[in-house]
N, C-alpha and C positions, 0 to 999 in steps of 0.2 A: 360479439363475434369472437371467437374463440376456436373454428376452421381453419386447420392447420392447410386445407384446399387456397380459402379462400382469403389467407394470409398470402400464401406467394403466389396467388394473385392479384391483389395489393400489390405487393415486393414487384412482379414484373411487369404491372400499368408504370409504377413509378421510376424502373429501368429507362421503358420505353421512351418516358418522358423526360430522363435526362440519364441519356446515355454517357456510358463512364469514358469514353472514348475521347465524345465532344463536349464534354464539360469542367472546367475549370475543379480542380481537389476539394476547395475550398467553398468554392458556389453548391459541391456536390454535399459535400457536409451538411453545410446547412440545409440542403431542402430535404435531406435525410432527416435528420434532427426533426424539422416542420412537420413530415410526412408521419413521425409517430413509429420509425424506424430503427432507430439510437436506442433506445433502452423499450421493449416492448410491454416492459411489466410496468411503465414508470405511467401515469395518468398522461389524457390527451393532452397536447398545447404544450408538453413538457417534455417532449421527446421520446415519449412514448401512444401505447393506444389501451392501457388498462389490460393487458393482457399474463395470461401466467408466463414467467419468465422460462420457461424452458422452451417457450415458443422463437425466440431468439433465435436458436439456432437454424428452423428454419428460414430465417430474415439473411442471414449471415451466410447458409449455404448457397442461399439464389445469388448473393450479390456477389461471392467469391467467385462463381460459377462466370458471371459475368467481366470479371475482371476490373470491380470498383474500387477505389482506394479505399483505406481503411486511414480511421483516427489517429494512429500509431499509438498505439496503446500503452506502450512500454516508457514511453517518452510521458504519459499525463498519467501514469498510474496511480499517484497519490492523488490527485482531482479523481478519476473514477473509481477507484477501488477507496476513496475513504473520505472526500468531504459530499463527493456527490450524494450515499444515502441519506451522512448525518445533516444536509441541508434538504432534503427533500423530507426526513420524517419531522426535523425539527424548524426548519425555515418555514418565515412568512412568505405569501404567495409572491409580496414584490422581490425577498431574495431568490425565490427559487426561479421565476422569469429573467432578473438578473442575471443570474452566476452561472445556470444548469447547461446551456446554449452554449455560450463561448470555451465553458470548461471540457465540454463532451466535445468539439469541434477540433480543439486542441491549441485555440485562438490562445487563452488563458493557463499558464502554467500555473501550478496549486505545490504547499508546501505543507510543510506538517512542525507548527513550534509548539511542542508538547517538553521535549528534556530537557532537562537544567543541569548544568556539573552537580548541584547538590541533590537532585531528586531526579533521578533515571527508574532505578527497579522502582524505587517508591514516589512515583510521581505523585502523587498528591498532596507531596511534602513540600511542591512548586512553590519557588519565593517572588515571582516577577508581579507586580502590580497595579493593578486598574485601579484606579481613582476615578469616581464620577464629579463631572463639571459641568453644568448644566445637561446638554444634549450629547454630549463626550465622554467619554473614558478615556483616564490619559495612564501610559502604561510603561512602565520602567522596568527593564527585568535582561536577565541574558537567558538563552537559549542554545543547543548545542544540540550535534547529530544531525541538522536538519538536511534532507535530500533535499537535491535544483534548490536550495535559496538563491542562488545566483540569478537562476531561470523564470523564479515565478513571479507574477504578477501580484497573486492574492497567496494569503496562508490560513489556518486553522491553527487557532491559539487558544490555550486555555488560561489564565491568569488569577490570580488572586486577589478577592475583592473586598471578602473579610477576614480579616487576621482574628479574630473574636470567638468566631465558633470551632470544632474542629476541624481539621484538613480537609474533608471529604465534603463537606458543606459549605467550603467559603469561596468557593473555584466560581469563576463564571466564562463561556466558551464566547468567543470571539469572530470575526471576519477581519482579516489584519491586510490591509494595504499595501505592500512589499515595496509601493515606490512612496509613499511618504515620510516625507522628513521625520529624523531621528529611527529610522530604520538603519542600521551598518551588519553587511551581511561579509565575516571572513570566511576565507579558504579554509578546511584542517585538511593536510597533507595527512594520506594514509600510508599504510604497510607496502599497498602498491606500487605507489610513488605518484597517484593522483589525486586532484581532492573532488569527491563528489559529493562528500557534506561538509558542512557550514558549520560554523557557530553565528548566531545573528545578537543583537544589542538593540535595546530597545530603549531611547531614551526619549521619555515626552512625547513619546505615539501618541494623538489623538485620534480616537476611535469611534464614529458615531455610534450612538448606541442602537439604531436601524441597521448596525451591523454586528449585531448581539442572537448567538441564536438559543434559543431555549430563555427559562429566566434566570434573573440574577443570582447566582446562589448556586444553581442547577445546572452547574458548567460538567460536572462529574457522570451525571447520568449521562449527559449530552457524549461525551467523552467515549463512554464503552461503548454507544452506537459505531463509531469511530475507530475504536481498538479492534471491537468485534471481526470488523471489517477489512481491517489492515490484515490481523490474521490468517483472514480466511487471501485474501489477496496477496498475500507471500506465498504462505503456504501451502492453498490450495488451487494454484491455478494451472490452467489446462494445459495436457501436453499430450501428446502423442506416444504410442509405445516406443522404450529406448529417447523420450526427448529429456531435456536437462542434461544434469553433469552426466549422465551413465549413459548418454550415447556417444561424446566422445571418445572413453574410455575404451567400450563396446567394440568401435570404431577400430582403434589402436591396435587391441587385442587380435581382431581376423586380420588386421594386415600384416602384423608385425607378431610373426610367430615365434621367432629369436628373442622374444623378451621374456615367453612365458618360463612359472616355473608351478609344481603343484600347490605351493600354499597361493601362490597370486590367482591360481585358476581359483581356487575354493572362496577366497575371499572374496572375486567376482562375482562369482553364481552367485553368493548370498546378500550380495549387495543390489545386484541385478532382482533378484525376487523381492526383496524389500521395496525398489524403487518402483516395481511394477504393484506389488500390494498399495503402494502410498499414493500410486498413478490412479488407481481403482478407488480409492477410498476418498480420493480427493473427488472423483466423479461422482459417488453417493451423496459427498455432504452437499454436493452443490445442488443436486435434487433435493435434498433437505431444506435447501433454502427456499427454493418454489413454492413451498407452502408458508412462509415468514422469514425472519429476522435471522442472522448470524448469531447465534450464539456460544457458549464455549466449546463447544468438537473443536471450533475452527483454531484452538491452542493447541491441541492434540496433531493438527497438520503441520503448523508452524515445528512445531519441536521437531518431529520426522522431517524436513525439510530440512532444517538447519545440522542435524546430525548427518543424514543421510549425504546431501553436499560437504560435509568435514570427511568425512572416510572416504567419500568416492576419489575427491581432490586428490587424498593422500596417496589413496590404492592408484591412481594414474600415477599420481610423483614416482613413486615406487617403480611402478610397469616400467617408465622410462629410463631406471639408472638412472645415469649420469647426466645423461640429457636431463633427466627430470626437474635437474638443480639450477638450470639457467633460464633467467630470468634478464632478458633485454628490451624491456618499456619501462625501464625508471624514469618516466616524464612527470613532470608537475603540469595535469591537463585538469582539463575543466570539463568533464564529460556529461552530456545529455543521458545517457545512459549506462548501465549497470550491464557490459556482454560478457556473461558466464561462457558462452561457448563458442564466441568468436575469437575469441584470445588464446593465449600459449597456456599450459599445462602449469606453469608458474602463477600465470595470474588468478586462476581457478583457486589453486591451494591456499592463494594470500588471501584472495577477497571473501572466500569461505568463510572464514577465521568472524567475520561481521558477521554472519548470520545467527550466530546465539545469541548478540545483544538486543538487533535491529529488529523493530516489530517487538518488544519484550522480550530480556530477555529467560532464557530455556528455565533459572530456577523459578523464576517466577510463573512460568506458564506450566512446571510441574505443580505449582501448587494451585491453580488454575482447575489445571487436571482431576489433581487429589481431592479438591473441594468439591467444585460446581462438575463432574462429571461424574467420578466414584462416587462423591458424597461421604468421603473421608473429614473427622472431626479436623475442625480450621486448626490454625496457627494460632499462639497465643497474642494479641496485638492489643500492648498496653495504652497505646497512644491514641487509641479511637475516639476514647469519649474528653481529647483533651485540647481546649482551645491551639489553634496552629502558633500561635503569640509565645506559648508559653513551651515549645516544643524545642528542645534539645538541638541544636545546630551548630 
């Protein structure tokens, strides 16, 4: 079935039968989820109905239309935008009945322990380690960067299982427990003055190994399903003309005519046209994806993402003077979320400043770029073919 008719009429039998009005958020979730409504592209029984994923949006207009609550999306973005694919292409059936449900509902907050203080651009240089004990991996290591550690329930981990071979072959990917003993999840206080990443410490995790995705060894391929995906989910997600940082600004500019000057107009326009090029180009890749897998374009979004957020922040600082330069939320808070454009012109321009790291950062997704999309000759990289043991640190 693949009627985009006979799709939302699915979508409004199933209104009918549990209206958004008289039914509990969370009763409403789930039977969404059941109904094959949550991810349309995703197989039956699994919150989807096998459908091409651009049908979605049909699903989404009916029930918008309706007035249904939505998953809060913004709040489990790392659960959907990045362990959900890597457990569905690479999970066994019992994780994927497990973890797919409560993570898409919004029951289960999801985390991401991939960076290490000594291996962030080169992650694969990760020193935390899995030891196997019978039916266990038991895992020792620290972790940093990590968004909601606080929040989550479950995380995606990758650790190091053989020190023996080279780096890129000894990783194996994980399901990590967030409330099990010898988990300790800190605060890092940012630029803002709040912490909404962690560093977490890992000591003596034991980790069944039913909660191992991919094989032993093959934590790395597992991994850029993972990246792939984070990419495309910073980078390229949907907005509206004028949404993101440049409607603030936008905003600013028609009200407040007393700010303007000619260089701020011209640096607008052009920032404006970029924003809206990046708005456009994010809508193509994601038709892109309709037909498979995230692949590298989706570093070419991230990078315009993180740039285009640094200059717009800036060009409003600027637009404002004086005002531009105060900044009164110096709190140490604990935020569920990351509001680029509910907040003051101050918080925009600090929290900016993260975007070239977070998701990879920008030099490394030039080279990204230059490699796997140009097809420009690689980087020279001495350390491939050399056991991780024996590697320089």
């Amino acid at each position: 079935m693949t009627d985009t008719a006979e799709l939302r009429r699915i979508t409004r039998d199933f209104l009918a039968e549990h209206p958004p009005a008289g039914t509990e958020r969370l009763d409403f979730l789930r039977a969404r989820f059941d109904a094959g409504l949550a991810w349309v592209h995703f197989p039956e029984g699994l919150g989807g109905l096998g459908l091409p994923r651009s049908l979605q949006a049909v699903v989404d207009a009916e029930l918008a239309a309706a007035g249904a609550p939505d998953n809060d999306p913004r709040r489990i973005g790392i659960g959907l935008g990045m362990a959900a694919p890597t457990i569905l292409q690479y999970g066994t059936e019992e994780q994927k009945r497990r973890f797919l449900k409560p993570l898409w509902t919004g029951e289960e907050v999801w985390c991401q322990l991939f960076s290490e203080p000594g291996a962030g651009s080169d992650l694969a240089a990760l020193g935390t380690r899995a030891v196997r004990e019978g039916d266990d991996w038991v895992v020792d290591g620290q972790k940093v960067w990590t968004s909601s550690a606080h929040l989550a329930r479950w995380a995606i981990l990758i650790a190091r299982t053989d020190p023996d071979v080279p780096k890129h072959r000894g990783i194996t990917y994980f399901v990590c427990d967030m409330t099990d003993p010898g988990v300790e999840v800190r605060p890092l206080r940012q630029i803002t003055g709040e912490a909404e990443f962690n560093e977490v410490f890992l000591t003596g995790v034991r980790i069944p190994d039913a909660h191992r995705l991919g094989e032993a060894g093959d934590g790395w391929r597992v991994a850029q399903t993972t990246l792939n995906n984070e990419r495309v989910a910073i980078g390229g997600m949907r907005l509206p003309r004028e949404g993101g940082m440049i409607g603030p600004v936008a905003k600013t500019w028609r009200e407040r005519p007393g700010l303007r000057t000619h260089d701020l107009h011209q640096r607008l326009l052009r920032l404006w046209v970029e924003a809206e090029v990046a708005r456009l180009t994010g809508e193509r890749l994601r038709q892109q994806l309709v037909a498979g897998q995230p692949g590298p374009e989706g570093a070419g979004m991230k990078l315009a993402f993180a740039r285009l957020n640094q200059e717009i922040s800036g060009l409003e600082v600027e637009l404002r003077g004086e005002e531009g330069l105060l900044y009164d939320d110096w709190t140490m808070r604990r935020p569920e979320l990351v509001d680029f454009t509910g907040r003051d012109a101050g918080y925009r321009y600090l929290r900016s400043k993260g975007n070239s790291i977070e998701g990879g950062t920008s030099e490394v997704l030039l080279n990204i770029v230059a490699e796997r999309v140009l097809g420009l000759p690689a980087e020279p990289r001495t350390d491939k073919d050399v056991a991780w043991k024996d590697l320089a640190r």
